[in-house]
C-alpha angles and dihedrals in degrees: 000000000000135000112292098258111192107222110239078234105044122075082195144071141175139182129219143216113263077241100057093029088056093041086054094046099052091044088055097046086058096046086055097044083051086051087051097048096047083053097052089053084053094046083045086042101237122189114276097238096062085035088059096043091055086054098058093046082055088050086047099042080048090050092054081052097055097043090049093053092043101058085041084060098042087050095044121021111025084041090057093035086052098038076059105051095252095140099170089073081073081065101047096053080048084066105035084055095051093044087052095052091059 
């Protein structure tokens, strides 16, 4: 696993286990090499309907991703905020959650 690295736009950090750090990683290699390849239909001009239906297997494949790193986050970060009093984590899942529901 690399050096922990803190983004220039992110007050927080955390760091993962080499597990859950290699299983994000893969899932989104294979969400950009789905993106690549939905690009390289559009640059060979494929029909839009098998253009769409790569997309949404991109959005689904997006969604898994999601799911998986918010579970991680529930297990990990809002449990330990919580087990140390820091209730306004409760707030920001809150928000995470709505924002994700759009």
């Amino acid at each position: 696993m690399p050096e922990e690295k803190i983004c220039p736009h992110c007050q927080k950090t955390k760091e993962r286990s080499e597990e859950e750090y290699t299983k994000l990683l893969n899932r989104l290699s294979r969400i950009e090499g789905q993106i690549r390849g939905i690009r390289g239909m559009v640059e060979k001009n494929a029909y839009c309907t098998d253009i769409l239906v790569q997309v949404s297997a991109v959005t689904a494949a997006l969604n898994a991703f999601n799911k998986e790193l918010l579970a991680n986050h529930i297990r990990t970060c809002v449990a330990n905020d919580i087990r140390d009093g820091k209730n306004d984590v409760i707030d920001e899942l809150v928000n995470i959650l709505q924002k994700l529901m759009r």
